[in-house]
N, C-alpha and C positions, 0 to 999 in steps of 0.2 A: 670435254670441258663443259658442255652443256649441258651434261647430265649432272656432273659436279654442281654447279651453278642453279639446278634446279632443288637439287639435294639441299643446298644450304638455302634456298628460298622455304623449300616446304618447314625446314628447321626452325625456320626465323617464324615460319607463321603459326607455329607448333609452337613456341615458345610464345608467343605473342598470346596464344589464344587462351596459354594457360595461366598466364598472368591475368589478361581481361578475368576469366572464370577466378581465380584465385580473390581476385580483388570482389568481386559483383559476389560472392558467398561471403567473406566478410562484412563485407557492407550488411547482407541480408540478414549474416547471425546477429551483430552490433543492433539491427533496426531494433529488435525487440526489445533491446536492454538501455532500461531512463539514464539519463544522463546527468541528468540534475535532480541533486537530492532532495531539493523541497517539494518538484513538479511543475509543470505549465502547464496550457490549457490545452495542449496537445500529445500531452505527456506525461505518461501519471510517475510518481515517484517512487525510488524502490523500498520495500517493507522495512518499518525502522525496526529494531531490535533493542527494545528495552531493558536496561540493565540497572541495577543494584545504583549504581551512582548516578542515573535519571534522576533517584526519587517518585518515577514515574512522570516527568515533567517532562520533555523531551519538542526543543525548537529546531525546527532540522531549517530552518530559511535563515537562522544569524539575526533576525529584526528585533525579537519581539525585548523587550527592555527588561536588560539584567533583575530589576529590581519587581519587575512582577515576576519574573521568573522563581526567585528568592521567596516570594510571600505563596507561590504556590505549590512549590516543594516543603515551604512547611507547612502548607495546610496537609499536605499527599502525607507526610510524616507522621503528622498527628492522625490523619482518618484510616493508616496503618495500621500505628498504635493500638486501635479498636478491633480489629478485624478485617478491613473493610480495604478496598483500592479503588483508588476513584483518580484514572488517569487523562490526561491533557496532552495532546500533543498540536504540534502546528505544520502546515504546509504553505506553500504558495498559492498551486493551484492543482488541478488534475486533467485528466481527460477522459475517463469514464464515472463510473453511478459514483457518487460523494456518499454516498451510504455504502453500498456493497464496498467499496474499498475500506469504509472507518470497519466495516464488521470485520473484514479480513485481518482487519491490524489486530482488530480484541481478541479473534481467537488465533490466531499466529505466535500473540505474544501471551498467552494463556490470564488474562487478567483477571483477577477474583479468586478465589479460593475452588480449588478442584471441587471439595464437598459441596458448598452452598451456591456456588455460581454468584457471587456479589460483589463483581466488579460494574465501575462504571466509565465507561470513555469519552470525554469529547475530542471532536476533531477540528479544528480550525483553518477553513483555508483562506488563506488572509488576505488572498489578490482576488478571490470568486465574489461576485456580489450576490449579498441570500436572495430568498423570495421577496422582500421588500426592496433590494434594490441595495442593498447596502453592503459593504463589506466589514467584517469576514463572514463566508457561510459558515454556519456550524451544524455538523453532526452529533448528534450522541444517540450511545450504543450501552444497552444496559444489559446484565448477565442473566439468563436463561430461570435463574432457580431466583430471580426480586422481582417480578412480574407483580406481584401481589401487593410490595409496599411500593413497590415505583412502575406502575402500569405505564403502558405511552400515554393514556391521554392524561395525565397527570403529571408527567415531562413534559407535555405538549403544554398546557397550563402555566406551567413554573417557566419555561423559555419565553413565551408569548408576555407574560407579565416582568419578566428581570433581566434578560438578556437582549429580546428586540427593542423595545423603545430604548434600552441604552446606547444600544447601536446605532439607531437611527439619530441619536443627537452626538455620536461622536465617542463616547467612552464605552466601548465596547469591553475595554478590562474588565471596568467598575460591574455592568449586566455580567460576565462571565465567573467573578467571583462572586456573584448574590445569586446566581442561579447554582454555584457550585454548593453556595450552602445551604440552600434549601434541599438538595436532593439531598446530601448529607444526612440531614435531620430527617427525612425520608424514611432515608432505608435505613436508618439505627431503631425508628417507630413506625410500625407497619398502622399502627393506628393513626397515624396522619393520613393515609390512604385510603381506610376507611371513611374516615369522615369526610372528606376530599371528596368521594363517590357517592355518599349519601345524599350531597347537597348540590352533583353536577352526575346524572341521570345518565345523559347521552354522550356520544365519546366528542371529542373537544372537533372540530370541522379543518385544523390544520395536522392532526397527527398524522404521521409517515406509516401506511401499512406494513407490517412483518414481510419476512418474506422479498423484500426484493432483490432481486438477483440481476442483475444485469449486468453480462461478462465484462470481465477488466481488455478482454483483446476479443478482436475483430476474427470472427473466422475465415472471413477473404483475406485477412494479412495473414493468417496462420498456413493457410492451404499455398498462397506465391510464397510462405519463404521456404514450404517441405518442398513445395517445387522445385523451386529455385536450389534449392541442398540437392536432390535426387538427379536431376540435370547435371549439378557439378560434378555431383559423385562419378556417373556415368561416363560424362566425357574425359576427366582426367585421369580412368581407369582405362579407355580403350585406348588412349594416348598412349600411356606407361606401358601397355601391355604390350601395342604393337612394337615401340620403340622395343621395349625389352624380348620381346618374342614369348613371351609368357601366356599362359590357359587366363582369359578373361575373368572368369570367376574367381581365381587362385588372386588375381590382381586385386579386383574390385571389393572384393571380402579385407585383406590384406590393408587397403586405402582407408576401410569405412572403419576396422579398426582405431589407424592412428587416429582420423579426424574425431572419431568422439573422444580418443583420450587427450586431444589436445581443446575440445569444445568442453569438456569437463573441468581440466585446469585455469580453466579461461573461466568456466561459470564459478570455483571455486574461490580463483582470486579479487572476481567479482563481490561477491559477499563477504570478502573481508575485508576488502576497502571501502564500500558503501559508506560506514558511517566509521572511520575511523579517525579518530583524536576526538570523536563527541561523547566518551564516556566508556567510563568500563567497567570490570566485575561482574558477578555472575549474572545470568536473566532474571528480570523483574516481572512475576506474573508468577500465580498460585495453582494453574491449571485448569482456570475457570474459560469458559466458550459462551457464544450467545446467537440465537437463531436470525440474528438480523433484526432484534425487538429497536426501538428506540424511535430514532426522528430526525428531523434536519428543519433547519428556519433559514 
């Protein structure tokens, strides 16, 4: 009887242990993946996917008023019409570079024309307060091949003069649509950049260096959560294996199978419910990319 009685203890603690491990891998696969589609401050949000019915307009936090939204899809319509994509999107907030992430969105969602790279992005995130202090910060992210009619310090210029002091008094709309249309006029006349440069010498003292890169994820949270999976893997393989009397390798191959076919269905169903009921129809974006040019205020 007491050996019985030990048998079903060890069982119960067998069972117990595989639950804890079952739940503590979940938890760790979950940690990496945002939960909130606009983002926090400790949480960045996951990549919208712009689509044909956006107009390239795209509010993933629900705030910003139907009615700018309306006047800015039909400006994205008209500056379509032309050639051209000059996209807006909004967030809450993040938790990594506010730049590195808006570049990830321009080239993710390929904005601009594959040939001429002449997309432009801004990024809004509307609970960050910029460099002055004020909300919303804004990004913008301009395409690889308009360097020429839309340099940064010539962004940096056009933001500093239309969009920060509106902000700073409260109508940050009113700066976002006067800065949108000056780049507009921009990049349809390479000769406004010209001239722009002839008469401002040295590069403007707030523009955003190229180039910054600054990971979206921690490589100490990357390294505890392979841990944390390899750990699991292992123990609920020698479990299985002694229970079933089975070759550990034969087991532990066998487990690591199903568990990415079911972390696969998981990450799949994941990106089809991210943004769903916020629009549809095929992707909006020309194939255009951009090296990280642009700025932030």
């Amino acid at each position: 009887m007491k050996r019985l009685s030990k048998v079903h203890t060890t069982t119960y603690i067998l069972r117990f242990a595989f639950l804890s491990l079952l739940v503590a891998g979940l938890l760790a696969t979950c940690a990496g993946q945002p939960q909130n589609p606009a983002g926090t401050s400790t949480q960045d949000p996951p990549m919208p996917q712009l689509t044909v019915d956006t107009h390239g307009i795209l509010d993933t936090t629900g705030t910003v008023p139907q009615s700018f939204m309306a006047q800015l899809r039909s400006r994205s319509d008209a500056v379509q019409a032309h050639g051209y994509q000059i996209v807006v999107v909004f967030f809450n907030d993040l938790a990594s570079d506010p730049h590195q992430f808006a570049t990830d969105v321009f080239n993710k969602n390929g904005i601009g024309s594959k040939d001429t790279n002449n997309g432009v992005l801004f990024v809004l995130y509307l609970q960050k307060p910029g460099k002055d202090g004020h909300t919303p910060w804004l990004t913008y992210i301009t395409g690889g091949g308009i360097s020429g009619a839309l340099p940064d310090t010539l962004m940096d210029d056009y933001a500093q003069t239309t969009f920060v002091p509106a902000r700073a008094q409260g109508h940050w709309q009113d700066g976002l649509l006067a800065f949108y249309a000056r780049v507009y006029a921009a990049e349809q006349d390479p000769a406004v950049a010209r001239e722009w440069q002839a008469t401002h010498p040295f590069p403007s003292s707030g523009a955003n260096p190229p180039g910054n890169t600054t990971s979206n994820l921690d490589p100490v949270v990357i390294v505890i959560l392979v841990s944390l999976a390899i750990v699991f893997w292992l123990v609920i393989s020698a479990i299985v294996a002694a229970r079933r009397r089975e070759n550990f390798f034969y087991t532990a191959f066998r487990l690591l199978g199903r568990i990415l076919l079911i972390l696969a269905l998981l990450s799949r169903g994941t990106r089809r419910g991210s943004f769903s009921g916020r629009g549809g129809g095929g992707a909006w974006g020309g194939g255009g990319s951009s090296p990280s040019s642009g700025g932030d205020v």
